[in-house]
Structures are given as structure tokens and as C-alpha cells.
SEKE-829073 format. One record per residue (C-alpha): x, y, z. Coordinates in nm, 4 decimals. Example, Ala and Ser with C-alpha at 12.3 -4.5 7.8 and 13.67 -1.06 7.14 Angstrom:
% SEKE-829073
x; y; z
1.2300; -0.4500; 0.7800
1.3670; -0.1060; 0.7140
***
This chain:
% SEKE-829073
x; y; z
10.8751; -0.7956; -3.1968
10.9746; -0.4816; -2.9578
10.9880; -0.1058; -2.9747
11.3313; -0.0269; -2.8030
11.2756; 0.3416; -2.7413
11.5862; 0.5917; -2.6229
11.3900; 0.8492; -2.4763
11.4210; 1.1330; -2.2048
11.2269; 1.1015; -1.9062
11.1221; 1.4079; -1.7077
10.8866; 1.5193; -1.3669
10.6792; 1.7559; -1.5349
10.5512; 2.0931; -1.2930
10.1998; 2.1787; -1.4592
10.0872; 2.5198; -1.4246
9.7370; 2.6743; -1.5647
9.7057; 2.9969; -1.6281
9.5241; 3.2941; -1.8268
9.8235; 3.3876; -2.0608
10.1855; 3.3207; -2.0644
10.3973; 3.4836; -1.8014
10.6320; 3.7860; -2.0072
10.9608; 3.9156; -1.9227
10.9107; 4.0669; -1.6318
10.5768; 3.9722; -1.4983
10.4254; 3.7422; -1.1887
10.0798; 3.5579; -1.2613
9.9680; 3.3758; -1.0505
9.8553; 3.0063; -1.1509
9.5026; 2.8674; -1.0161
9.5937; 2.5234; -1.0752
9.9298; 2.2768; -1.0316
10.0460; 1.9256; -1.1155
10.3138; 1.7052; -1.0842
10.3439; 1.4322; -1.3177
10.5627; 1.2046; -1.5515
10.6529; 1.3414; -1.8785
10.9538; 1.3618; -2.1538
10.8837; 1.2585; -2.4771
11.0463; 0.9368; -2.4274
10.8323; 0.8409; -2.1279
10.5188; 0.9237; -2.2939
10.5970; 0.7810; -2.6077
10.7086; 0.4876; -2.4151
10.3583; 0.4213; -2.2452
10.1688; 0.5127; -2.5667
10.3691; 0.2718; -2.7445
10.2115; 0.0361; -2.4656
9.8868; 0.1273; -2.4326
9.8436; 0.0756; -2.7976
9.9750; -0.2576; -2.7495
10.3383; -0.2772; -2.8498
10.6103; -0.4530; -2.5976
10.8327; -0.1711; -2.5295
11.2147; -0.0986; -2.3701
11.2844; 0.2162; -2.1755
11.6578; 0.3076; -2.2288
11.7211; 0.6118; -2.0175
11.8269; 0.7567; -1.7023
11.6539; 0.8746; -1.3741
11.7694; 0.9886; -1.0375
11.7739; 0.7990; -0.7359
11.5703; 1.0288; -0.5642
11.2580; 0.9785; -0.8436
11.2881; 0.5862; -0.8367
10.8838; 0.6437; -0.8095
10.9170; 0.6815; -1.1838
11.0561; 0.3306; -1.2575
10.7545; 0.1889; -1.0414
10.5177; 0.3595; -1.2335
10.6458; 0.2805; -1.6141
10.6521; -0.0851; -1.4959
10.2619; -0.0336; -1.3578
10.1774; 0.1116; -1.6919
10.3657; -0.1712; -1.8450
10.7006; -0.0714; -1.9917
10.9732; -0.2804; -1.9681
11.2446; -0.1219; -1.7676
11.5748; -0.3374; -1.7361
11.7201; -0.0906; -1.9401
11.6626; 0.2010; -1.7286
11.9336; 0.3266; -1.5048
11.9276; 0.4956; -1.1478
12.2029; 0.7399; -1.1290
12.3123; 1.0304; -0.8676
12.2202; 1.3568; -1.0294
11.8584; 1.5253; -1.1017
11.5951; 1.3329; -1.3349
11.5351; 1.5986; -1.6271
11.2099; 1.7825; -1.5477
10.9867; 2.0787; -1.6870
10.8170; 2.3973; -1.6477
10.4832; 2.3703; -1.8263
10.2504; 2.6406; -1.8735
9.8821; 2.5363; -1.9928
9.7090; 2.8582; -2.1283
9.2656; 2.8284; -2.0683
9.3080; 2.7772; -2.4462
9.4843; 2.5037; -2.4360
9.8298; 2.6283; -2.5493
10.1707; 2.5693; -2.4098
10.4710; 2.7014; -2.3306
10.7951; 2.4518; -2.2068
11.0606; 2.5537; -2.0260
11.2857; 2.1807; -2.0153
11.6077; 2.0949; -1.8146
11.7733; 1.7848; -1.9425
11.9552; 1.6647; -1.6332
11.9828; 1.2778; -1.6438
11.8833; 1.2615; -1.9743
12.1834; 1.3943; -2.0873
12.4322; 1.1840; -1.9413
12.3881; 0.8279; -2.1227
12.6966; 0.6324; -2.2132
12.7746; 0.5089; -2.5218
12.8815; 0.1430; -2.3999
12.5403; 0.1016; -2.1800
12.3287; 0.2090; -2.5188
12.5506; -0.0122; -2.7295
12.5001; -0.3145; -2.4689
12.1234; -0.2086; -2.4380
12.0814; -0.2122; -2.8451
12.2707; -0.5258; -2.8791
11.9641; -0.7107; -2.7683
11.7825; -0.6435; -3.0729
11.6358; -0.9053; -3.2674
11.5052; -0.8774; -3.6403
11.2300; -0.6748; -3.6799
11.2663; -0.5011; -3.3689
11.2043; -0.0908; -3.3799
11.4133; 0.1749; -3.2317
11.2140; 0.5066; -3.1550
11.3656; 0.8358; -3.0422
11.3719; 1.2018; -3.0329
11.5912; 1.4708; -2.9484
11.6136; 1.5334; -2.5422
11.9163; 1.3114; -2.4646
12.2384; 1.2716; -2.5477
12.4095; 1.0489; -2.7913
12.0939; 1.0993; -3.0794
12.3581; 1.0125; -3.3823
12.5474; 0.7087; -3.2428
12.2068; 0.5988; -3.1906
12.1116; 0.6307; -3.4757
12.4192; 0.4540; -3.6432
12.4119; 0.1672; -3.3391
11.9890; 0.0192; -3.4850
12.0959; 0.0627; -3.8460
12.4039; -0.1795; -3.7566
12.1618; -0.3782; -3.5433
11.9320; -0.3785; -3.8506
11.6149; -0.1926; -3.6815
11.3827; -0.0228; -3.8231
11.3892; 0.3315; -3.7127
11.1805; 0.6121; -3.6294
11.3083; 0.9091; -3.5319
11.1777; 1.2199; -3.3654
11.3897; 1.5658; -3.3865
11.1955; 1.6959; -3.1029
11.3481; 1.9578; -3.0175
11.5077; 2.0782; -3.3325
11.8338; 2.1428; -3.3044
12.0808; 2.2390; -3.5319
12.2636; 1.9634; -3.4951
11.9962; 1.7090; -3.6719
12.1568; 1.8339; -3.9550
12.4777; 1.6811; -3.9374
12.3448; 1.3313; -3.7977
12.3435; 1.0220; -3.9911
11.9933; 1.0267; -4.1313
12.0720; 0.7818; -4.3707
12.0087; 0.5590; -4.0794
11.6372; 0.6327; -4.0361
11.3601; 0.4596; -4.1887
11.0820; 0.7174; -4.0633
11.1094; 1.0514; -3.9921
10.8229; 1.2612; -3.7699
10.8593; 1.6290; -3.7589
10.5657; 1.8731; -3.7019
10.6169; 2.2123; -3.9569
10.7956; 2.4028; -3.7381
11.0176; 2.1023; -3.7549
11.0473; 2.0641; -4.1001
11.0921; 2.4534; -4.1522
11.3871; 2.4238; -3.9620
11.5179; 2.0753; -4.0930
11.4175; 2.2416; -4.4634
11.6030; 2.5926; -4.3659
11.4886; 2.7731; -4.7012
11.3538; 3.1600; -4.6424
11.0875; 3.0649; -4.9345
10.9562; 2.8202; -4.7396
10.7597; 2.8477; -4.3956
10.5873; 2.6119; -4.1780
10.2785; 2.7575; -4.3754
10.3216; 2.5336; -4.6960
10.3253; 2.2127; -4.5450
10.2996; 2.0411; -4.9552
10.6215; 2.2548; -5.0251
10.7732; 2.1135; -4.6839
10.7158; 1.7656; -4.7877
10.8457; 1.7831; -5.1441
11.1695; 1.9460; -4.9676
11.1902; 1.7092; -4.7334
11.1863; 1.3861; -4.9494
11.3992; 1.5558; -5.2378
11.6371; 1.5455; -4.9455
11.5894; 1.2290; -4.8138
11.4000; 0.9706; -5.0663
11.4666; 0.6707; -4.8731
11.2792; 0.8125; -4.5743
10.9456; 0.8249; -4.4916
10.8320; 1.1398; -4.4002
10.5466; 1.2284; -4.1363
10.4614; 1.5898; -4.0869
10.1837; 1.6529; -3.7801
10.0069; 1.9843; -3.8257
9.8037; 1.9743; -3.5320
9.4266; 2.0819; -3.5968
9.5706; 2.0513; -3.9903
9.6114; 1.6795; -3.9919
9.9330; 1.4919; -4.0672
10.0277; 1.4218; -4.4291
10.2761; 1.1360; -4.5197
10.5064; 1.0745; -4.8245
10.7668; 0.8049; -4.9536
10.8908; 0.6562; -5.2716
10.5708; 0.5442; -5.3334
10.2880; 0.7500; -5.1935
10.1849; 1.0762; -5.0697
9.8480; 1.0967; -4.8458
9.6241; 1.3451; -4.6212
9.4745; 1.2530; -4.3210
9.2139; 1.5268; -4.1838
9.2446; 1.6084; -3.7946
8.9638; 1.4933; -3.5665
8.7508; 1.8166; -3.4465
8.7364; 1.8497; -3.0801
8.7372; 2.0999; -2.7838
9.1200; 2.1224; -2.6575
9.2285; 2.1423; -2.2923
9.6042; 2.0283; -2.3280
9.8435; 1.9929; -2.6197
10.1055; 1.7705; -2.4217
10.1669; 1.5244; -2.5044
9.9400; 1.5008; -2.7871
10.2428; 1.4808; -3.0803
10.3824; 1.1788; -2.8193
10.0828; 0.9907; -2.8565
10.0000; 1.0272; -3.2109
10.3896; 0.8481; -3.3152
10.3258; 0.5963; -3.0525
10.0014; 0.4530; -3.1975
10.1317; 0.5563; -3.5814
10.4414; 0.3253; -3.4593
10.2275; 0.0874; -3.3052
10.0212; 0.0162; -3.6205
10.2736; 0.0710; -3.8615
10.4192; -0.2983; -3.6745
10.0688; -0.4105; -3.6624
10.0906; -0.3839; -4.0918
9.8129; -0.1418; -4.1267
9.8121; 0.0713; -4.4428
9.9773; 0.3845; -4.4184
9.6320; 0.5641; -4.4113
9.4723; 0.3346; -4.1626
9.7741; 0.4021; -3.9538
9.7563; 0.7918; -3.9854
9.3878; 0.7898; -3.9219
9.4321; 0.5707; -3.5776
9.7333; 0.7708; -3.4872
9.5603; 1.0844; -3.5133
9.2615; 0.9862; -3.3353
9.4287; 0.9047; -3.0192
9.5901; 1.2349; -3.0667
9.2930; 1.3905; -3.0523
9.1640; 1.2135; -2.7402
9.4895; 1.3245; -2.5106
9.4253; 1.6568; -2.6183
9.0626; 1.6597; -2.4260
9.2671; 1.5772; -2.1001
9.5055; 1.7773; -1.8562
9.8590; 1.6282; -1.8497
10.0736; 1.3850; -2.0219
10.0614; 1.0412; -1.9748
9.7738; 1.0301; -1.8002
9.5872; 1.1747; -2.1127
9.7130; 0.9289; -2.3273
9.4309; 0.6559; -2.4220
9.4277; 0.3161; -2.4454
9.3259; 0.0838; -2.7229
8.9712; 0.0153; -2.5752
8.9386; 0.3749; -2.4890
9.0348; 0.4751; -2.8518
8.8174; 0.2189; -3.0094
8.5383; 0.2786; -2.8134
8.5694; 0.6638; -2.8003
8.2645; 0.8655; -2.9194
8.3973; 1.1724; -3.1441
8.1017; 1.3076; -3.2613
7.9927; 1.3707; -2.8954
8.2835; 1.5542; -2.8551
8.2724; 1.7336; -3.1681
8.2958; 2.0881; -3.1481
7.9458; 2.2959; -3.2309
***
């Protein structure tokens, strides 16, 4: 079995700084990095370092083929990947001393899939096989309609929210992972704010009650419901450096044990652990842990006091 994930791939430009630049100001930054990002990519090498065989489907330029070489090193499959001539999509990240961050992303590559390579791409699925993706390229709904044809299971990531989502066939999805800001939007009632996150849920699966519904709420924990079930999973407590890429490893390891047949609060529990490792770490997929690093990971040494 195989995660086939459709993802965006992007060079993210790191910046730390005291606040958030406003209109009209300078700051200067005391600290920069260049690194591999996208949601795609990191979920891609989460998916992996949890364990799971994974596909890349996406697009980079051929001036970044650096970031084919290093998704292979960390051990994603890549014959699915294309090398095209215009940019890779990239981002502007600012990392506040708090930890916070702000996002400024240019799709570029990621943007310009074709429906016949993702339709020859998908048509290599076998039973059982998973399709993960979010919201940073193009062609999200035939996507979407392509894996439920295929007979995936898939889990889908409206990140960013768009309105668009909306009007996408999410009949096709088998899990849906939204933090509340997410949800507030997907939900789009005034009486109901990303600050109810049981309201949310009840929303959200009155909506859709085939789905099942994950909703991250950071330092909140993640709550789950379905047909069947509705549970709470508490957030680890620890001292955080960097958000990114923090929501990208949580659904790779809540994927990766979700095919591994743990229980739904087993897999929330693991997913949100290695969550709260990448956030103790500058960067993307560089903060993302590995099984042996999650398993063996001390938290109540890193416990805040």
C-alpha cells in the first residue's frame, strides 16, 4: 500500500524577526534560511519518515532540480514529479521570536499541472492505495473525482481555504483535515467562529456525514468525528520556536497510522505528538521527526514550567 500525494512544492525564504513587518515599514531580520517547503513536500516526507511508501505528483523548475535530489534522499518516490521551464512555487516566511508566522506564497509551478499527466499518474493506483492533498495547486476537484474513480481512499487538505472548496466534489473524500479557521470558513455561519470548535464539528458533519472530520486547534488539540464517534485528543505542552510545518506533519503521521490500523485515538495522539516535536525546531522539513525520534522523544523534558 502507497500514499499518492498531489502536493505543491515550494523553496521556502525564512526570515526571523521581532514582529511582523506592517504596511509601510522595513525591519530588519537577524536570521535567514533557504529551505524546501509546500505543504505537499512536507507532507510528502512526513508521510515517509513515519514510514509510509509515498508518490510525489507535482511540478518543479529546472533550475531547482536540487529539490528532486533531495525528496529522493529523504525517501520519496519521485517518478511522478515533473521538471518544467517556469519558477518552482516558493515563499516568504516570517518567524516572529514567539514562534508565529506570517506566509506570503507564490504558486508558480504548482499551478500548472495537466489533467492527462495526473490522470496517467493516478491510474497507477492499486486497492487500498491513499491519495492525500491540499489546496496549493491546480486541478484540486478533478483530483478529487480521478481517486474516488480509482477507488482510493482520500484525505484531503483545504489548505488554503478558498472559496472554491465549496463547490468541489467532496462527496469524493473519505477524510477531511481543516484547522478552525478552516472550518469557519468551510462552515460560513456568522453564529459560528473558529472559537466553538464542538459547534464547528457538529456543522461540519451535518454537512458531510460520510466524512470524517479532523479539526487541528493547535495548542487546543485536534478533535475527530464520524458516523460513529466523536473524540478529544489534548495537545502536547512544549516551548514553540516554529509553527511550519507543524499542521504538515501532524496529517502525515495521522495518515500514516490511520494505514497502519491504529484506533482513531491512538492515531490522533501519535499525530499530534510529532506535531509537537516540529514545532521545537526552525524550518519545515527539516523539523519534521522521524519514527525513532518520535518514539524515543522525551516530552516531559521539554515540558513547559
Amino acid at each position: 500500500m502507497q500514499v499518492f500525494n498531489y502536493g505543491s512544492i515550494n523553496v521556502d525564504h525564512i526570515y526571523r524577526i521581532s514582529e511582523f513587518v506592517r504596511p509601510g515599514e522595513t525591519l530588519a531580520s537577524d536570521n535567514y534560511r533557504m529551505m524546501l517547503g509546500g505543504k505537499g513536500a512536507n507532507q510528502s516526507i512526513a508521510l515517509v519518515k513515519a514510514g509510509v511508501m509515498v508518490q510525489h505528483i507535482g511540478r518543479i523548475s529546472d533550475t531547482d532540480e536540487w529539490i528532486c535530489r533531495k525528496l529522493q534522499g529523504y525517501g520519496v518516490g519521485a517518478y511522478c514529479l515533473q521538471i518544467v521551464d517556469e519558477p518552482t512555487g516558493h515563499a516568504i516566511i516570517q518567524v516572529t521570536d514567539r514562534g508565529e508566522n506570517a506566509i506570503l506564497l507564490y504558486g508558480g509551478a504548482n499551478q500548472s499541472n495537466s489533467l492527462n499527466n495526473l490522470a496517467e499518474y493516478l491510474s497507477n493506483a492499486e486497492s487500498g492505495d491513499w491519495l492525500l492533498l491540499q489546496n496549493e495547486c491546480n486541478l484540486t476537484a478533478e483530483a478529487l473525482t480521478l481517486a474516488k474513480k480509482q477507488g482510493m481512499t482520500v484525505a484531503f487538505n483545504p489548505a488554503p481555504m478558498t472559496a472554491a472548496v465549496k463547490d468541489m466534489p467532496l462527496d469524493c473524500i473519505d477524510y477531511l483535515i481543516v484547522n478552525e479557521l478552516e472550518a469557519e470558513d468551510l462552515v460560513n455561519k456568522p453564529e459560528i467562529s473558529a472559537s466553538q470548535p464542538d459547534a464547528l464539528m457538529d456543522e461540519l458533519h451535518k454537512r458531510y456525514p460520510h466524512i470524517k472530520i479532523v479539526l487541528t486547534l493547535g495548542d487546543q488539540g485536534v478533535r475527530y468525528k464520524d458516523a460513529e464517534q466523536s473524540v478529544v485528543v489534548a495537545a502536547e505542552k512544549v516551548d514553540a520556536i516554529d509553527t511550519t510545518a507543524a499542521g504538515d506533519t501532524f496529517i502525515g503521521y495521522f495518515v500514516q497510522q490511520s494505514i497502519a490500523g491504529a484506533s482513531v485515538k491512538a492515531a490522533l495522539e501519535m499525530a499530534s505528538k510529532a506535531s509537537a516535536i516540529t514545532v521545537q525546531t526552525l524550518g519545515a522539513s527539516e523539523s519534521i521527526p522521524d519514527m525513532q525520534m518520535l518514539l524515543s522523544f522525551d516530552f516531559n523534558n521539554s515540558a513547559k514550567s
